[in-house]
VEXDREN-2710 file (C-alpha; in Angstrom, 1 decimal):
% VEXDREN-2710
k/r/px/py/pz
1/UNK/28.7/8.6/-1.7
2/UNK/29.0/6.6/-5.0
3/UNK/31.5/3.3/-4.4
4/UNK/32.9/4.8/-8.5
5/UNK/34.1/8.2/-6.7
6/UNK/36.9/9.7/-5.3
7/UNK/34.7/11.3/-2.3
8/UNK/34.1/7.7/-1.1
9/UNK/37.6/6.8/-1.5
10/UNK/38.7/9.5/0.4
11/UNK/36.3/8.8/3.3
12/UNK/37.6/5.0/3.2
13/UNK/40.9/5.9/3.2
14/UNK/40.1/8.4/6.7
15/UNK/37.8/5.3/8.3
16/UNK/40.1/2.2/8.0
17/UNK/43.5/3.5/9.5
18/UNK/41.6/5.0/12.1
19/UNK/39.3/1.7/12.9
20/UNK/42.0/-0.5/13.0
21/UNK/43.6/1.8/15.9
22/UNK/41.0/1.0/18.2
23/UNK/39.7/-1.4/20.3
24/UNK/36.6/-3.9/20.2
25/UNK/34.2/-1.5/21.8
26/UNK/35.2/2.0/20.4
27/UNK/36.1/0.5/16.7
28/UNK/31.7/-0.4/16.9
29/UNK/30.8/3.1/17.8
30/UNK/33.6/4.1/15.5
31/UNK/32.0/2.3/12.3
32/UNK/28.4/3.1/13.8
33/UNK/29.6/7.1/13.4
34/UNK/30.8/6.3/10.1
35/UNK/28.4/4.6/8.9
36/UNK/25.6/6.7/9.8
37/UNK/27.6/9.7/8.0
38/UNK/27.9/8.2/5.0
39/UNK/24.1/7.3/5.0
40/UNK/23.2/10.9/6.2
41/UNK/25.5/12.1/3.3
42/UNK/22.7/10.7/0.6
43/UNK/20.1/12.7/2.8
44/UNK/20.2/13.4/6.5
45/UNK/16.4/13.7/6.8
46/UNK/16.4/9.6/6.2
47/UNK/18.4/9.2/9.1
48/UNK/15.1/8.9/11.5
49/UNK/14.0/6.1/9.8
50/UNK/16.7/4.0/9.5
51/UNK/17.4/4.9/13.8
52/UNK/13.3/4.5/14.2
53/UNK/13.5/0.4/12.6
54/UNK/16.5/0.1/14.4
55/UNK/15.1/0.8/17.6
56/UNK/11.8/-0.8/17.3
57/UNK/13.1/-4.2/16.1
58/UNK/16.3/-4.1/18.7
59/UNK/13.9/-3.9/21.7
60/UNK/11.4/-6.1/20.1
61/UNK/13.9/-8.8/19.8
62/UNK/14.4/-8.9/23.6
63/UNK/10.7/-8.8/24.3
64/UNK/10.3/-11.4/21.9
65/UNK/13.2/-13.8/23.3
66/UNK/11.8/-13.4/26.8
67/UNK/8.2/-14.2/25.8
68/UNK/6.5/-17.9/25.8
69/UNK/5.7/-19.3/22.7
70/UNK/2.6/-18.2/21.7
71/UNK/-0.1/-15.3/21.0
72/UNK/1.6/-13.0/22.7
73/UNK/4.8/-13.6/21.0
74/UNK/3.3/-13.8/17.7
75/UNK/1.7/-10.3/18.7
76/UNK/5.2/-9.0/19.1
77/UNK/6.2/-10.3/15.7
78/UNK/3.5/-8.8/13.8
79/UNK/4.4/-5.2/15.1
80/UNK/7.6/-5.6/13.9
81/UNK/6.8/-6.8/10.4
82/UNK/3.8/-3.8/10.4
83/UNK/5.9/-1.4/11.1
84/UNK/8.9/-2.2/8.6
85/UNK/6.0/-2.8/5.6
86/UNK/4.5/0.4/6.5
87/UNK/7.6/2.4/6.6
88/UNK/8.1/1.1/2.9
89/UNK/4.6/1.5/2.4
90/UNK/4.2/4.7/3.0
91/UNK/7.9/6.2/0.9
92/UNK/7.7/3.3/-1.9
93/UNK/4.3/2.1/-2.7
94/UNK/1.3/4.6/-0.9
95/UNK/1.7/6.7/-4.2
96/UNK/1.4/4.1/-7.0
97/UNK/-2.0/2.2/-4.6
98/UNK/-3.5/5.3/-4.1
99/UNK/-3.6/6.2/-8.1
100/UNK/-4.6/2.5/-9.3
101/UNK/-6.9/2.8/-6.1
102/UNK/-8.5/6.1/-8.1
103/UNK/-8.5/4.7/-11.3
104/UNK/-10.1/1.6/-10.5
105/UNK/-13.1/4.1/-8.6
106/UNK/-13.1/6.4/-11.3
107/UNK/-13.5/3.2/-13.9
108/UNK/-17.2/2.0/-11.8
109/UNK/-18.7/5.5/-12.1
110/UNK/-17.2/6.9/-8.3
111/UNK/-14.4/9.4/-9.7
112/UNK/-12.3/10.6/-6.9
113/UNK/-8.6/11.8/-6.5
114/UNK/-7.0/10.3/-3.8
115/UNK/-3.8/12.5/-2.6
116/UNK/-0.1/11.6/-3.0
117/UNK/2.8/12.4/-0.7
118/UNK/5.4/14.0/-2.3
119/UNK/8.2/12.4/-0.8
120/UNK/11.9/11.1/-1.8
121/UNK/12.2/7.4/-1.1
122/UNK/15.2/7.3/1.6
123/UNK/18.2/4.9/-0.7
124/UNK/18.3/1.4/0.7
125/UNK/15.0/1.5/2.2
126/UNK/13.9/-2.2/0.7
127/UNK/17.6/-3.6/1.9
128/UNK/17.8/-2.0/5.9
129/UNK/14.3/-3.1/6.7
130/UNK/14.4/-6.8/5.3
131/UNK/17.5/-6.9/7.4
132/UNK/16.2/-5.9/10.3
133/UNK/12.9/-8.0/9.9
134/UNK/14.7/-10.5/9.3
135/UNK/16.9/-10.4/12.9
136/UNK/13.2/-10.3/14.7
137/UNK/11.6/-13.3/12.6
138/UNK/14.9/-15.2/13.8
139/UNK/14.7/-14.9/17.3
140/UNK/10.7/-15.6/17.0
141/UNK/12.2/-19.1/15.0
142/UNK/14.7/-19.8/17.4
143/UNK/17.8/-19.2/15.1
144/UNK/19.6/-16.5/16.5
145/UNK/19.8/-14.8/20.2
146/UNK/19.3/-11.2/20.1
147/UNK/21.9/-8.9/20.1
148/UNK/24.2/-8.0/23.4
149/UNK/23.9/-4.3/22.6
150/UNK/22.6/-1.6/21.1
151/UNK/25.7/-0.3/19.5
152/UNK/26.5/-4.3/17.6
153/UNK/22.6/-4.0/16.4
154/UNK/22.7/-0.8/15.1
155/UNK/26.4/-1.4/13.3
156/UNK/24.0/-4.8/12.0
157/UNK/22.0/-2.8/10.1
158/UNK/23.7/0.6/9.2
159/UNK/27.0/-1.2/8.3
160/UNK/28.2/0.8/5.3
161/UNK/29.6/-1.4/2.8
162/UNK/26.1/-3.0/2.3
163/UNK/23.7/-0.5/3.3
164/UNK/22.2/0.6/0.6
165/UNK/22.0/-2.1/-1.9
166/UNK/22.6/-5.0/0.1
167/UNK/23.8/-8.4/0.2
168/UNK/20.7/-9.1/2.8
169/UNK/22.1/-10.2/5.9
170/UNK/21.1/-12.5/8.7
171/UNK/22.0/-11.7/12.5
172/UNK/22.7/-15.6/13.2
173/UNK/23.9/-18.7/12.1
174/UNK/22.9/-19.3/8.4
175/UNK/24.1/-22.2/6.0
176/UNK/24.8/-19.7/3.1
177/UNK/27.1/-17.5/5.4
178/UNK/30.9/-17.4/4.1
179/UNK/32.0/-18.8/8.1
180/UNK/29.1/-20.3/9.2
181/UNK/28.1/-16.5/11.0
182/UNK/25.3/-14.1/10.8
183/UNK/26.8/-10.7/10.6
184/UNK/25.8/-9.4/14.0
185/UNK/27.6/-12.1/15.3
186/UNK/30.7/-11.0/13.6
187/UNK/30.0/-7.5/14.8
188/UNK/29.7/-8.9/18.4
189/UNK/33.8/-10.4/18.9
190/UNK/36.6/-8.6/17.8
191/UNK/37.9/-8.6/14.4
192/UNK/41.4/-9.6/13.5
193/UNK/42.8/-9.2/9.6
194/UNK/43.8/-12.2/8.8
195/UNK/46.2/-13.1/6.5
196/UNK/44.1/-13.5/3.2
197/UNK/41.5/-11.1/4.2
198/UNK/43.9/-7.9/1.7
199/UNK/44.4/-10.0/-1.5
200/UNK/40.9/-11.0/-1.2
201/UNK/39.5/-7.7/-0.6
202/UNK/41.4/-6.5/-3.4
203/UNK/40.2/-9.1/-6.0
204/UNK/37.1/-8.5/-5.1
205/UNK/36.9/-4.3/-5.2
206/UNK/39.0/-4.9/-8.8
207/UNK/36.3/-7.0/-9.8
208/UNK/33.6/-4.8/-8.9
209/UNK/34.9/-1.6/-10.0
210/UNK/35.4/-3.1/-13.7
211/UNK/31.8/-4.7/-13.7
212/UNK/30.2/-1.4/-12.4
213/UNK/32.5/1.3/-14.5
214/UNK/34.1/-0.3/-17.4
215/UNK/30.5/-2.9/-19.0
216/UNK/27.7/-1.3/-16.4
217/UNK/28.2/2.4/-17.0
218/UNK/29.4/2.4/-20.7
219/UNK/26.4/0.3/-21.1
220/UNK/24.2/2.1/-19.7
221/UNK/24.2/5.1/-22.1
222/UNK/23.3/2.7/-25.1
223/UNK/20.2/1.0/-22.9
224/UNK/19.1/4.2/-22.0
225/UNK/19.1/5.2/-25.4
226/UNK/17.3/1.9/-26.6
227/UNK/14.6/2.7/-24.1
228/UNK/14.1/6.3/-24.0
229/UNK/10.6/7.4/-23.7
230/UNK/8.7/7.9/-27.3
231/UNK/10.8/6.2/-29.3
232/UNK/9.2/4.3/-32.2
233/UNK/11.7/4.3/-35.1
234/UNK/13.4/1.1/-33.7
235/UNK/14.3/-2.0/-35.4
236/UNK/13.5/-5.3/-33.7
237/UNK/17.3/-6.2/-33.8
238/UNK/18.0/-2.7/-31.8
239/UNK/15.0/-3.7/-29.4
240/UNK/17.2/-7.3/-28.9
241/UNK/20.6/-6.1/-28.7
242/UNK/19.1/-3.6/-26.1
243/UNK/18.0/-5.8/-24.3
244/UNK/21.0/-7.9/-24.1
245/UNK/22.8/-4.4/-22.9
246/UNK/20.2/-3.9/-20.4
247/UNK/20.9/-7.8/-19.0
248/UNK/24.8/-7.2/-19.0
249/UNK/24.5/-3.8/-17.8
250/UNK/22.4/-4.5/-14.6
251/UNK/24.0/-7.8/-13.9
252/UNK/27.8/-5.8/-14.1
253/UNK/26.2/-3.2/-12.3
254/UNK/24.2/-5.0/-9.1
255/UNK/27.0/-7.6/-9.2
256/UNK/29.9/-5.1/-8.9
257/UNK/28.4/-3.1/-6.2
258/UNK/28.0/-6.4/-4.1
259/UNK/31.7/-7.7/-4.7
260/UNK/33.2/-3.9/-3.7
261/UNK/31.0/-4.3/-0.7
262/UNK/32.8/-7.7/0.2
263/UNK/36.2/-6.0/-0.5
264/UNK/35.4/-3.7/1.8
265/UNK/34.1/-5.6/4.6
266/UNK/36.8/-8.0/4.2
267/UNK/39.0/-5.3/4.5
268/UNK/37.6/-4.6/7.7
269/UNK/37.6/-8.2/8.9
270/UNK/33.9/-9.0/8.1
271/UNK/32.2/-12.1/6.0
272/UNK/29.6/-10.8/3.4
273/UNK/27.7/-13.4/2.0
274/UNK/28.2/-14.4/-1.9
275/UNK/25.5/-12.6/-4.0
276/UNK/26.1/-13.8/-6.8
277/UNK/27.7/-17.0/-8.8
278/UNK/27.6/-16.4/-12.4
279/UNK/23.8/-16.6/-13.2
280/UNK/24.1/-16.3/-16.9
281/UNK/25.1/-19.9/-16.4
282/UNK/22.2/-20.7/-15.3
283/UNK/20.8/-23.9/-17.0
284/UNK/17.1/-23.3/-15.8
285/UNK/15.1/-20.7/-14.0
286/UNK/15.7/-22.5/-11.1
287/UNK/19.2/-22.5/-11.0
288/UNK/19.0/-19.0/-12.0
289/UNK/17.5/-18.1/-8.6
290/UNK/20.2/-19.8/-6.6
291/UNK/22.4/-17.5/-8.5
292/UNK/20.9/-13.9/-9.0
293/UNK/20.4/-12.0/-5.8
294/UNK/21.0/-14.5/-3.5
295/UNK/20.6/-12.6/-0.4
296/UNK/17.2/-11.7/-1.7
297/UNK/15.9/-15.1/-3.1
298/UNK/17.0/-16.8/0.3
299/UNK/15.5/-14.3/2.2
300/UNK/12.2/-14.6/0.2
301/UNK/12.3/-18.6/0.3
302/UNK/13.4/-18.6/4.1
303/UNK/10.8/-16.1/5.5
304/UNK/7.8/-16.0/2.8
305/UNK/8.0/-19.5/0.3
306/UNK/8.5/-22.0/3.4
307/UNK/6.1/-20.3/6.0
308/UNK/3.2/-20.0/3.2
309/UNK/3.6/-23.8/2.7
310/UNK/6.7/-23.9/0.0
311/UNK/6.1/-27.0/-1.3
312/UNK/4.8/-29.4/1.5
313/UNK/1.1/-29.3/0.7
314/UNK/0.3/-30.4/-2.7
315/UNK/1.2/-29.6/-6.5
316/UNK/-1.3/-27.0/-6.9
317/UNK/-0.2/-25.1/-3.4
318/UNK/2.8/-25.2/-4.5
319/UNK/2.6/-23.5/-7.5
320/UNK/0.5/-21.1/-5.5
321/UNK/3.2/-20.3/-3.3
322/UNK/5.5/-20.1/-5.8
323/UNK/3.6/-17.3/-7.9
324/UNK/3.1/-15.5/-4.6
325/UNK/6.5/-15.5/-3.8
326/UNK/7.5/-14.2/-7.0
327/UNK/5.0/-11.6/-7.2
328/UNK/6.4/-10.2/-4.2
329/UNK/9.8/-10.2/-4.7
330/UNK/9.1/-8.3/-7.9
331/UNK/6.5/-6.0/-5.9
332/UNK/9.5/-5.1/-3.6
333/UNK/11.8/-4.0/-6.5
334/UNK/9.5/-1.2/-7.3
335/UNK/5.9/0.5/-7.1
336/UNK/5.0/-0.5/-11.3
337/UNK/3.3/-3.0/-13.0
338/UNK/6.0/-3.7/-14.8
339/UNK/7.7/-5.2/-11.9
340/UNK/5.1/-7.2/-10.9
341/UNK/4.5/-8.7/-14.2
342/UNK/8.4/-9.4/-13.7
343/UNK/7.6/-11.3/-10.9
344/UNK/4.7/-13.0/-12.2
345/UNK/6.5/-13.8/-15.2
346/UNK/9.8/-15.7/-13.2
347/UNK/6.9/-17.2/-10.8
348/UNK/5.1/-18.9/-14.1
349/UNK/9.0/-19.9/-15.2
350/UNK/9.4/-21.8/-12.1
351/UNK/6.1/-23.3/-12.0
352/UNK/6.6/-24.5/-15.7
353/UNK/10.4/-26.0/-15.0
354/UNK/8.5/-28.0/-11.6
355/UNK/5.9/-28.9/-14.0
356/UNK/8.0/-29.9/-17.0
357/UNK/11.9/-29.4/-17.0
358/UNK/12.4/-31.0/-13.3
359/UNK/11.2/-34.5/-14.3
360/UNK/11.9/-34.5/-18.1
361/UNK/15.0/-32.0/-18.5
362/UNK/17.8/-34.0/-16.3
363/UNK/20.7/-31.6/-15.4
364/UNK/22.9/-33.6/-13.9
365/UNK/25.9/-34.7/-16.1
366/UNK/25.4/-32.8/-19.1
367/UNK/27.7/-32.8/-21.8
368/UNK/28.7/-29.1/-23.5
369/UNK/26.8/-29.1/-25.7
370/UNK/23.1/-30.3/-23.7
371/UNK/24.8/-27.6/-21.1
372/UNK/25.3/-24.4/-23.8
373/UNK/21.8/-24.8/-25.3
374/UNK/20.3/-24.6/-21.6
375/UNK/22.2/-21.6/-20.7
376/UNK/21.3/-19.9/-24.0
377/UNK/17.5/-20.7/-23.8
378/UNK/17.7/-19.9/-20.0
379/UNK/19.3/-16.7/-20.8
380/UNK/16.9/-15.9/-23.5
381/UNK/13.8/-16.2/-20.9
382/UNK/15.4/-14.1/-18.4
383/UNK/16.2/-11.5/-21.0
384/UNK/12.3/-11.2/-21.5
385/UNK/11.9/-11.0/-17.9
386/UNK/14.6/-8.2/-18.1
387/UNK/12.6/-6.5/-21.1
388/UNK/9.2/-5.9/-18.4
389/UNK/12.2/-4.9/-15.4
390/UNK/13.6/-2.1/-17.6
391/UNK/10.5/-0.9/-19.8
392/UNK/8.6/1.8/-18.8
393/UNK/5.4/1.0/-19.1
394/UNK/3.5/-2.4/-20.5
395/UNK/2.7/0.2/-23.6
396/UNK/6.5/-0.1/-24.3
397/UNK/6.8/-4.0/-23.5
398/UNK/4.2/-4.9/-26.0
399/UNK/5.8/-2.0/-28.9
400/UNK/9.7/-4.3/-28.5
401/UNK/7.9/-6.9/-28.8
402/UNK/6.1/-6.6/-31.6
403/UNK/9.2/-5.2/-33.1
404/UNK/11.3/-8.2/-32.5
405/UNK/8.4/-10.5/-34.2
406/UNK/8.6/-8.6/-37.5
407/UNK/11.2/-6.3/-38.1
408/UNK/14.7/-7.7/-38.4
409/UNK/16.7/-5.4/-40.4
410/UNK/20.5/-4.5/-39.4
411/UNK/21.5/-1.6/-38.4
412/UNK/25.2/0.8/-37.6
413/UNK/23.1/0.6/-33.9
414/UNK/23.3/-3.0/-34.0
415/UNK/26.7/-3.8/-35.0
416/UNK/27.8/-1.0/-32.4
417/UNK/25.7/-2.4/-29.8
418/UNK/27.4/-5.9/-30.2
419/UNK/30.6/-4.8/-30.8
420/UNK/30.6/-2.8/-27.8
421/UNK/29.2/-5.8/-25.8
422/UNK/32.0/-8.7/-27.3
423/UNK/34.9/-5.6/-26.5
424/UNK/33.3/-4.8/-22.8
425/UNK/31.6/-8.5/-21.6
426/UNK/32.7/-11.3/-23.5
427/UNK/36.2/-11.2/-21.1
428/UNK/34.2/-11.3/-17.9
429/UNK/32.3/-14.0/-19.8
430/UNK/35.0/-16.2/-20.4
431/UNK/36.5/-15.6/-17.4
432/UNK/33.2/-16.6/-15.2
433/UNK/32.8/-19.2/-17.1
434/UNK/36.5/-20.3/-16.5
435/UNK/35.7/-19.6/-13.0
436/UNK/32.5/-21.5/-12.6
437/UNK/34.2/-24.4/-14.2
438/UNK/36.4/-24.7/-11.3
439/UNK/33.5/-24.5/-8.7
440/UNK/35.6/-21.4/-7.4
441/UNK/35.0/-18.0/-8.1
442/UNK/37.8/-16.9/-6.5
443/UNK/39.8/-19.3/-8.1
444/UNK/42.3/-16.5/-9.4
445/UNK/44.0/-16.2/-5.9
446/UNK/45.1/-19.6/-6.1
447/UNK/46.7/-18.6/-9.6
448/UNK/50.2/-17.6/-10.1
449/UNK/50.9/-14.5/-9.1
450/UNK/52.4/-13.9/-12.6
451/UNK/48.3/-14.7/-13.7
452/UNK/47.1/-12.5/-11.3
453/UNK/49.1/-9.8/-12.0
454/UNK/48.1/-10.0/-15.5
455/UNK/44.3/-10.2/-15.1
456/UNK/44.6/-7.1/-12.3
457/UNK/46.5/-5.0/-15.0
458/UNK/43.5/-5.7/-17.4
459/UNK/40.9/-4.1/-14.8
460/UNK/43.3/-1.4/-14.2
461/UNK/44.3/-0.7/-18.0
462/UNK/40.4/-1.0/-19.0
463/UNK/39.5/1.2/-16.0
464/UNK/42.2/4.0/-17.2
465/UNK/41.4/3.8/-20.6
466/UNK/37.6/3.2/-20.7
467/UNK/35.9/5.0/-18.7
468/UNK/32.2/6.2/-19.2
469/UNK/31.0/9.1/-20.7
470/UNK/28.8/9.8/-17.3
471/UNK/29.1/8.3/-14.7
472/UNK/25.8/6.7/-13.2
473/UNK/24.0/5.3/-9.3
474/UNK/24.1/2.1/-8.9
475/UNK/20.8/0.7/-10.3
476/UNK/19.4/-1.1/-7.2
477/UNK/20.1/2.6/-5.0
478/UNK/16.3/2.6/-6.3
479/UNK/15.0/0.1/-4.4
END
């Protein structure tokens, strides 16, 4: 079920009614039910999987809390983390190893075919098991207690509204949590619906459906276009402005499933963490990171940057740490080498802003105009970075790139291109940038109502009136 159709709507409408008429205990098992439904409804042949991960790391977080620190604890650990990697191992990655694996044999004189598994990989995959890794490495660390059931731990990880493309969340107390709670912990007392919790699910599903279905799907058509397979009659202005698409388009579209999510859960009287904070605003790649994918970049920092080291042993570790971090992050988007040249490519931009922009680009106090020509320049490296996410193949990185160098001629594709993307983005621009200004992105709910009502019947006209051709997944389902 697609968060842009009616089928989802219609089970939503059945599920909230009915969980608000229960109690504590049976509204768990209730969303449990639900939740594993609408995950079976993808595929039910991934629902082992996601019950297999659930059990392991549930009764390895007891084991764990009741065992000494020590070898034996870090034994416990290391099953959990084994297991979770090989589960993605084996559905995301065993294929794309096992043919580099040949051609690298092949390439020394030792040809071999190695075989691949011709399997689907089960949606959410990278999300469910980071989650659950995450609730075992806390209880190893000392930062959460393990969970008083079954039924709250499961509901931890299945909980529909972030499922399958995230935010990432922790079990305990975390400082980037909305209230100070993990989610399990919120799953664990009975929710109320408090007063705000309607007007602010509503903002944010508004939001979300206009980023996903009004700039993320009507954009996609002309990105997928720009990068179609075998396409060598572009000009380097329709290679830029596709890019640009591509940025705006997976931005709308990852950002919009994450802000439905926290309608949803707020609707249901659960915290999901902030996501994402306007990261086209970013002024370096630094502060990109604290703004793209936040439940990712924080996990990645807490659980992989600090334990290698992060930056506690030296310069030169440091950037080590930082390169391996970022390698695989983009190693867990996908099974390409585009994505981990994307990785590498972000780990180099933060080694290069420690390196230079940290000690000889101050940030702090900046007037508009030292601020707008860091955001652009920002913007224009992550774009690049964007130009390796979306490409199929380095073959096709190096082809828009060469194009861009030397071929500058406008064309109808280019003025449609931009045209579209001042009609469809430049709005939510402004109106982040509005936002961001304030230091509160939901600074519309302390608007007028008269405001409100006028920015509301904007989504809603533009939703009416603009909808896509075809409608598309949600780009991170993928991963």
């Amino acid at each position: 079920m697609l968060f842009n159709s009616w089928t989802f709507w219609i089970f939503f409408a059945v599920v909230l009614p009915i969980y608000w008429l229960l109690p504590h205990r049976p509204q768990t098992i209730f969303l449990l039910i639900a939740s594993y439904f609408f995950y079976a409804w993808w595929d039910w042949r991934f629902l082992p999987i996601i019950a297999i991960s659930t059990l392991m790391d549930y009764t390895l977080g007891h084991v764990i809390y009741s065992t000494p620190i020590g070898s034996q604890r870090k034994f416990y650990v290391c099953i959990s983390v084994i297991v979770n990697l090989a589960l993605l191992g084996v559905f995301k990655y065993y294929n794309f190893f096992s043919r580099e694996f040949s051609v690298l044999l092949t390439a020394i004189g030792i040809p071999v075919s190695l075989p691949v598994l011709n399997v689907i990989l089960p949606v959410g995959i990278s999300f469910y098991t980071f989650q659950s890794m995450s609730y075992v490495l806390d209880i190893a660390r000392g930062v959460t207690k393990p969970a008083k059931n079954l039924w709250n731990f499961a509901l931890y990880v299945a909980f529909f509204p972030h499922l399958v493309a995230g935010p990432i969340m922790r079990s305990g107390t975390k400082e980037h949590d909305p209230l100070g709670r993990g989610l399990l912990k919120q799953l664990e007392v009975p929710r109320i619906f408090r007063s705000n919790d309607f007007q602010e699910g509503l903002y944010h599903i508004l939001l979300g459906l206009f980023k996903k279905i009004v700039i993320g799907d009507n954009l996609a058509s002309l990105v997928n276009y720009t990068f179609s397979s075998g396409r060598n009659d572009l000009t380097g202005l329709e290679c830029l402005v596709g890019i640009y698409a591509f940025a705006w388009q997976i931005y709308a579209d990852f950002s919009g499933y994450s802000s439905i999510a926290q309608g949803l859960a707020k609707w249901m009287g659960v915290d999901l963490m902030l996501n994402f904070r306007t990261p086209y605003l970013a002024i370096n790649p630094s502060d990109f990171w604290r703004r793209w994918h936040i439940s990712l970049s924080t996990w990645l920092r807490d659980y992989l940057y600090i334990p290698l080291g992060g930056s506690r042993q030296g310069e030169a570790q440091t950037y080590q740490n930082l390169l391996t971090t970022m390698i695989i992050g983009g190693l867990w988007h996908g099974a390409n080498w585009t994505f981990l040249l994307w990785g590498a490519f972000h780990g180099f931009l933060l080694c290069a802003y420690r390196l230079v922009g940290a000690r000889k680009m101050p940030h702090t106090n900046l007037g508009f105009l030292s601020k707008m020509w860091r955001v652009v320049l920002t913007f224009h490296l992550i774009c690049f970075g964007w130009l390796l996410f979306r490409a199929e193949n380095m073959t096709q990185v190096m082809l828009f790139v060469k194009l861009i160098a030397t071929n500058h001629t406008i064309t109808p594709l280019v003025i449609s291109i931009l045209w579209l993307m001042v009609f469809y983005v430049l709005p939510l621009f402004i109106y982040e940038w509005w936002a961001d200004s304030r230091n509160n992105l939901i600074v519309l709910l302390t608007e007028h109502w008269g405001f409100r009502s006028v920015v509301y019947s904007y989504f809603i006209i533009m939703l009416i009136l603009f909808p896509p051709a075809t409608a598309h997944e949600f780009i991170y389902f993928q991963f």
